[in-house]
N, C-alpha and C positions, 0 to 999 in steps of 0.2 A: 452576469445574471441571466435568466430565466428569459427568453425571447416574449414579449407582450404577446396575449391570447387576444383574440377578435370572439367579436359576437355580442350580441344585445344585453345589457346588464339589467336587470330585474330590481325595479325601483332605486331611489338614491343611494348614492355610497351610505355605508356604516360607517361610525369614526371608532377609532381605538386611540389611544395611549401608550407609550411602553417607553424602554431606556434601550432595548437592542429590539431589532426586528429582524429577524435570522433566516436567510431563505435558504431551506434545504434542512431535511432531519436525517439526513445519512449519520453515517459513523462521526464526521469533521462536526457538523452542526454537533450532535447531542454532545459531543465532549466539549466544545466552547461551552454551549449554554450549563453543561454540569458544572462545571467550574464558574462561570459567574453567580449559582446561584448558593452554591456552597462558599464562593470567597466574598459575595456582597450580597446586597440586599436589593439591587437592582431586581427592573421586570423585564419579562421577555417574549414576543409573539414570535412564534413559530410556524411558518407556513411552507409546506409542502406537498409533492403532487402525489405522493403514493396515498397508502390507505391505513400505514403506518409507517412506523419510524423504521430505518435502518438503510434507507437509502438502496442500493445497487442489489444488498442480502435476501432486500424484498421477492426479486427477480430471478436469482441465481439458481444456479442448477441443483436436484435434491440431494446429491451427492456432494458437495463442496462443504469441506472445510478450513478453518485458518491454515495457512502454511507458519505462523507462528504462534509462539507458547499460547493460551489463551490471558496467559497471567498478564500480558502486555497488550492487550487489545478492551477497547471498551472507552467506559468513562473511570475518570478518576478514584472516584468516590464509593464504586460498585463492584467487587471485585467481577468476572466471568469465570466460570466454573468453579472447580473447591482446588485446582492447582496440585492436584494429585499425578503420578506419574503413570502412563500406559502400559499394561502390564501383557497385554497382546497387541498383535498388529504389527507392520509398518516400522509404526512410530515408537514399538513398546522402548522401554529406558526412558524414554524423555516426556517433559511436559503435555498435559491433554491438549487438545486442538478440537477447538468446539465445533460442529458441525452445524450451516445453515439454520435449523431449525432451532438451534439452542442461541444462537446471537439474535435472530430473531425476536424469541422470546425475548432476550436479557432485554434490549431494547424497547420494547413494549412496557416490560416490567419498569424499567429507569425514569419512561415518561405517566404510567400511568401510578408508579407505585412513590417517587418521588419530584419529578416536578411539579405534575398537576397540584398533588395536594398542599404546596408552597400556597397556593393563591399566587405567585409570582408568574407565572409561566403559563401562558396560553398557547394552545396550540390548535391549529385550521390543518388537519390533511385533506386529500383530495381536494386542494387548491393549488391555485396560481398563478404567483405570482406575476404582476404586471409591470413593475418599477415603481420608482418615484413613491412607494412607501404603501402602493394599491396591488389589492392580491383580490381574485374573485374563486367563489368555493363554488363545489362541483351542483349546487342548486343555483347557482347565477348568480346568488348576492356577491354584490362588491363591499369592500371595504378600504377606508382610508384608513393610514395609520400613522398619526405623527409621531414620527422617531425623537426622543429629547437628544439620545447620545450619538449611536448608529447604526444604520445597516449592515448585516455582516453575512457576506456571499459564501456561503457552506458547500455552491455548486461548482465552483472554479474548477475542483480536479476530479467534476464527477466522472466516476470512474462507468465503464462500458463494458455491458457483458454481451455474450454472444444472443440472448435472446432479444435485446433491445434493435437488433436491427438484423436486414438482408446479407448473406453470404456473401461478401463485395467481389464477388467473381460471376460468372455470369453462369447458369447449371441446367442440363440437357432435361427437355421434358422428360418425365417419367423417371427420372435418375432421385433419388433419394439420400438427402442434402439436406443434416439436421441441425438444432443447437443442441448443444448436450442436455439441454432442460427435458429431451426426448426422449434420450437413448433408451430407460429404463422400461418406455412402453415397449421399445422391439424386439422382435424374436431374434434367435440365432440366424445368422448371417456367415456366408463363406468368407467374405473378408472388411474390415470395419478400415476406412482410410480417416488418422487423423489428420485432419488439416491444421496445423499452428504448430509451435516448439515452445512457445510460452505457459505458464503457471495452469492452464484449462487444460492444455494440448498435453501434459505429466498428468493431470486429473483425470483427466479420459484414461490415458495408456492404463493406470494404475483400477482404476475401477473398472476395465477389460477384465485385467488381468485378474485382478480378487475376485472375480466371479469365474476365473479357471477359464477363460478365451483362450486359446492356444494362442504364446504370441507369434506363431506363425501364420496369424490370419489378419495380423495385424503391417499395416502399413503407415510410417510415420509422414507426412510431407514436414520437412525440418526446414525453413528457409534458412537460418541460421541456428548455431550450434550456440547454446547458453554457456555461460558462466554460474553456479549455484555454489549456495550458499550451505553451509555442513550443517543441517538445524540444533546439533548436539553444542555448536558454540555459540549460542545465543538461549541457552537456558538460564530460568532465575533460579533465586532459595542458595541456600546453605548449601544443598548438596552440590551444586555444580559451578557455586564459587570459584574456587579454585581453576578450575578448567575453562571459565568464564576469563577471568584474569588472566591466563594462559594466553590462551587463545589470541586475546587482544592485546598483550604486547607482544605476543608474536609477529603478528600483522604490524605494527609498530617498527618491529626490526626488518621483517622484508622491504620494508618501504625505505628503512632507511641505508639498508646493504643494494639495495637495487640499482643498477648500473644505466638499466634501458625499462620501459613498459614494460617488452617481453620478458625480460628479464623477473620484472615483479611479478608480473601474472605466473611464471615458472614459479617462484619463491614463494608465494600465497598459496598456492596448489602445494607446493613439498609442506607448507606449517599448518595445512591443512583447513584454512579459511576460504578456500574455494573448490569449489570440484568440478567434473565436467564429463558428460556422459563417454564421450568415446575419447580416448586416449591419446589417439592418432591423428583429431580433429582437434582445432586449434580453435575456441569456439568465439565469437566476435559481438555476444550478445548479450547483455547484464542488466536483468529485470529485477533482484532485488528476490528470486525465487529462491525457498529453501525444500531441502529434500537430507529425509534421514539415511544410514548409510545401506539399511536394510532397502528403502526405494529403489535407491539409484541402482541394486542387484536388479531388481522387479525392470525397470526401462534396461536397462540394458541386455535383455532377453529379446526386446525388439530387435530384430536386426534386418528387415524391411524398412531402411530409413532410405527417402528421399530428398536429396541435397541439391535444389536444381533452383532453388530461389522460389517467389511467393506463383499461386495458382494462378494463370490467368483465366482459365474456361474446364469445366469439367464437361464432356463431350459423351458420347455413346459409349465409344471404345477409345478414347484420348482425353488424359490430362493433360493440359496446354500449361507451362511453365516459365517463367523467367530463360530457363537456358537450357530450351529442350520439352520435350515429353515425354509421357509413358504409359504403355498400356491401362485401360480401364475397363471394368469389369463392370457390366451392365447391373446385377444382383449384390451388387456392392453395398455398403451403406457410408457416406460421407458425414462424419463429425468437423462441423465450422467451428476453428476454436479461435481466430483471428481475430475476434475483440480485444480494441487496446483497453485489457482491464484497469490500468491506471496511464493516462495522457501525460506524453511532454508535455509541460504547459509553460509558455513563458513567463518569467518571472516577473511579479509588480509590486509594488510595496504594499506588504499588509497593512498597513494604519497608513489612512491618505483622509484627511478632513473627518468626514461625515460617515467613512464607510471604512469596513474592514474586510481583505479578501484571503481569505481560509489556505493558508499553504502548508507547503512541511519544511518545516525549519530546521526538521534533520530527515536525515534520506530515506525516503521508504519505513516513515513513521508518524503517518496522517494521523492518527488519534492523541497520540501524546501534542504533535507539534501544534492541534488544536485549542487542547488543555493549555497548553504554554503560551498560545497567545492570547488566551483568556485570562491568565496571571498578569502574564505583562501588563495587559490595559489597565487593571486595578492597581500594580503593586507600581507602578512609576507613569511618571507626566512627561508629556510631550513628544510629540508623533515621530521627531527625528531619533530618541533617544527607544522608544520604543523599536522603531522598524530596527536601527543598529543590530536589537538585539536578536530579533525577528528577522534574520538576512533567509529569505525562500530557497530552497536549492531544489530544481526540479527531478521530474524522475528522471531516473536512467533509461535508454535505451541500447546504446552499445559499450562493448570494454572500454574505450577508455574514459566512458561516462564513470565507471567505478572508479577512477583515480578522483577526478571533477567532483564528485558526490563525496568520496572522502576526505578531499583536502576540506571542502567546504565544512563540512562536519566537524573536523576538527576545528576550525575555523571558529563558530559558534559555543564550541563547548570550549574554547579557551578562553573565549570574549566572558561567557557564564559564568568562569571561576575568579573573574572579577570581583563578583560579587556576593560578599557572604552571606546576605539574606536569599539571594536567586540560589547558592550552591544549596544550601538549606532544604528548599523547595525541591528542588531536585533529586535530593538524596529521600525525599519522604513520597514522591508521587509516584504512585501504583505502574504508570504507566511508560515511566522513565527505563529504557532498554540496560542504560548505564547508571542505574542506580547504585550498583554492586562497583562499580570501579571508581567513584568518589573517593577523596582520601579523606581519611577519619576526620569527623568533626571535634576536635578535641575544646575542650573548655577553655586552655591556653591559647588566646591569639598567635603567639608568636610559634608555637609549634605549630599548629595550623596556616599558620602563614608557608612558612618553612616547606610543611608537607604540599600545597598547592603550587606551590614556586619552582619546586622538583619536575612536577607533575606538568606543569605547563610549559617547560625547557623540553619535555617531550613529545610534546604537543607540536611544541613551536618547527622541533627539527623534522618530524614528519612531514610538516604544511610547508618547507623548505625544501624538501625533496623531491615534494610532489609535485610545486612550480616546475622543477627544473626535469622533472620526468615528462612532465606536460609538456612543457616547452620543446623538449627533446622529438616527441612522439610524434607530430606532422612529418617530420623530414624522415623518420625512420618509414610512415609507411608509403612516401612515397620510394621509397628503395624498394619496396617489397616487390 
C-alpha cells in the first residue's frame, strides 16, 4: 500500500461507508472495480493520488502507445478503440494500438461516464491514501472509511516510468540527460544516446527514427539483448484465428520437442513466437515486449549498439559502464529509458482476510488478471479456494523467466478448465488473450467434456516439460 502522508489534517475525519475501498485507479484498479460493479451490486470508494484515472498513462511520454492489440487492454465491459486494422505504419496488418491520449481518455470516460453514474462508486483523486481504511484529499480533509468486505491494493505492481523519477546514474553538469516525456521539445541534435533495451528504449529508437533521424546518429546503450514477442501472434477476431491457434500450438510443440532451454529458445525463434534484434546475439532478457516484423526492420538499422552492461556515470567525454567505456560527446543528448515499467514483484496471496492485492494471474496481463479476480471474489467462497485459482506469477525479467511465466500460465489456465461456469466466463470476457483458443462450448456435457480433457492432456505435457527444462537449466548455465 501507499506509504502514510504526514501533515496537519484540516478538522475531524469524514466517515464513508462502502463494500471495497480500492487504493489506486491505474489500469488494475478500474478493471477490478469494472467488474465488481457490472457483476454485483456491491459499493466502492476509489482513492487515488493523480488527477484522474489511469494510473502510470497519466504520466507517460506523448508518444507511447500499447505494445498490444487495443482489443485486450482496458476494462471489461468497454470495449478501447473500434478494433479495426492499421492500414499504415509500423503496425499496418495488424490490430490498432491506442496511443497515450486515447487510453487516457477511455479511462476518464469508464469512470466519469459509467461508474460515477451507478451511485455505486465514489471516487477521491488527488488523494492519499494513509492505511487502515484513512485517505486525505489534496485540500487536507481526511476521511475515514469503514470497509464492510475489503481493501484492495491496485498499487502493488505500480508500474514506473522514466519521468517519475532521477536518471539512477549520476550526469556531468551541463550534459543533457532527459526522460523521453522531453524529447519532442528538442532540436536536431548530432547524436541522440539511448539509455535502456527495454519497451521505452524501442519507443525512442522508433520515434527517432519516423521522424527520419538518421539512424546513424543514433547510439543504443543495450545492457542486455531482449527476447520479443512477434505482435502478429497475439492478434484477436476471426481474421487472425487461425494464425492465433497456430501460433500457440506451435509454441506447444517447441516446448515439448525441446531437449535443453537453449534448445527451446532456438525452437520458439524457428516457429516464430519469439524474435530477437541481432541474430548473432544470444539475448538473456524477456519483458513480455512485442514488436511487429515491419519494427524490428526499423531498430535494426541501429547499428551503434552498446553492449557493455548498465551506465554507471555519464561524464564530459566518458561513459562509465559495467565493463568498460566509451567515448562521449559533449552536444549529445541522453534519452533515460531505465525505468522498471513493470516491477518483479514478489508474489503474495491475493485474497488474505480483509484485503485483496491486485496481481497477474497470467503473465504480463494486469488488466484482464484484474477482471478475474474481481470474478473470482463474487462467483466462489472462501479465501483458500479463491487464491487456488488466483495463483500470482510475477513479471518476467530475464530468459528463463519466459519458461517460469509459461509453465505457470499453463498452470492456471488448466486449473480454470476445471470449471465450467469459470471456462464460460472466460470464453465471453473482452479481455481474455485466449478467448479464441477455448474449446467449443458445445450444449452436450459430454462432448465438451471430452474436448476439455484433450485440451488439458496438452496442457498438462507442456507444464511437464517445462519442470524438467527448469530443472535442467541451472546446471546448463553454469557450464557456459
Amino acid at each position: 500500500m501507499t506509504e502514510p502522508a504526514h501533515g496537519l489534517a484540516h478538522g475531524p475525519a469524514k466517515s464513508l461507508e462502502t463494500d471495497y475501498l480500492v487504493a489506486g485507479a491505474g489500469a488494475m484498479g478500474m478493471a477490478f472495480t469494472d467488474t465488481v460493479v457490472t457483476e454485483s451490486e456491491a459499493h466502492v470508494v476509489i482513492v487515488d493520488r493523480a488527477c484522474q484515472p489511469g494510473g502510470h498513462w497519466t504520466t507517460a511520454y506523448p508518444f507511447v502507445r500499447l505494445h498490444q492489440p487495443s482489443a485486450y487492454y482496458g476494462v471489461n465491459s468497454r470495449a478501447l478503440g473500434h478494433n479495426t486494422i492499421d492500414r499504415v505504419g509500423w503496425n499496418q496488418g495488424l490490430n490498432e494500438l491506442a496511443p497515450v491520449g486515447e487510453v487516457c481518455a477511455y479511462f476518464d470516460a469508464v469512470m466519469q461516464q459509467q461508474f460515477l453514474p451507478t451511485q455505486r462508486v465514489s471516487y477521491f483523486p488527488m488523494s492519499e491514501y494513509l492505511g487502515d481504511g484513512r485517505f486525505r484529499t489534496l485540500a487536507g480533509a481526511e476521511y475515514h472509511v469503514t470497509v464492510k468486505k475489503r481493501v484492495v491494493d491496485a498499487t502493488y505492481l505500480r508500474a514506473i516510468v522514466p519521468s517519475m523519477r532521477p536518471a539512477p546514474y549520476s550526469v556531468a553538469p551541463g550534459t543533457d540527460c532527459i526522460a523521453p516525456n522531453e524529447l519532442p521539445k528538442f532540436t536536431t541534435r548530432d547524436r541522440y544516446v539511448i539509455v535502456g533495451a527495454g519497451k521505452t528504449g524501442i519507443d525512442v529508437c522508433l520515434w527517432l527514427l519516423r521522424h527520419d533521424v538518421s539512424p546513424d546518429k543514433l547510439t543504443w546503450i543495450m545492457p542486455r539483448d531482449s527476447w520479443l514477442i512477434d505482435r502478429a501472434t497475439l492478434q484477436p477476431g476471426p481474421t487472425f484465428i487461425d494464425q492465433f491457434r497456430s501460433s500457440y500450438g506451435a509454441t506447444l510443440e517447441a516446448i515439448g520437442e525441446a531437449s535443453s532451454a537453449e534448445d527451446l529458445f532456438e525452437r520458439l525463434e524457428s516457429a516464430g513466437t519469439l524474435l530477437r534484434l541481432d541474430p548473432s546475439v544470444r539475448p538473456r532478457m524477456y519483458r513480455c515486449s512485442t514488436v511487429s516484423h515491419r519494427e524490428l526492420e526499423q531498430l535494426r538499422r541501429v547499428r551503434d549498439i552498446v553492449r557493455k552492461g548498465h551506465v554507471h556515470s555519464i561524464e564530459p567525454t566518458t561513459i562509465v559502464l559495467d565493463d568498460g567505456s566509451i567515448p562521449a560527446l559533449p552536444s549529445a543528448l541522453y534519452i533515460d529509458c531505465t525505468a522498471d515499467g513493470a516491477p518483479q514483484r514478489e508474489a503474495k496471496p491475493v485474497f488474505d482476510g480483509d484485503a485483496i492485492t491486485l496481481q497477474a494471474v497470467r503473465g504480463c496481463q494486469q488488466v484482464f488478471s484484474a477482471a478475474f479476480i474481481a470474478h473470482v471474489e463474487f462467483a466462489y467462497d472462501g479465501d483458500q479456494l479463491k487464491n487456488d485459482l488466483c495463483m500470482p506469477i510475477p513479471h518476467p525479467d530475464c530468459d528463463s523467466d519466459w519458461m517460469r511465466l509459461t509453465q505457470s500460465d499453463l498452470r492456471n489456465f488448466h486449473r480454470w478448465l476445471d470449471d465450467p461456469e469459470l471456462t464460460d466466463w472466460l470464453s465471453s470476457a473482452r479481455l481474455n488473450l485466449l478467448s479464441d483458443l477455448l474449446p467449443p462450448l458445445s450444449h452436450k456435457p459430454r462432448v465438451r467434456a471430452r474436448v476439455v480433457s484433450m485440451f488439458q492432456k496438452r496442457l498438462n505435457t507442456a507444464i511437464a516439460q517445462l519442470e524438467t527444462l527448469r530443472s535442467a537449466a541451472p546446471a546448463a548455465a553454469e557450464q557456459r
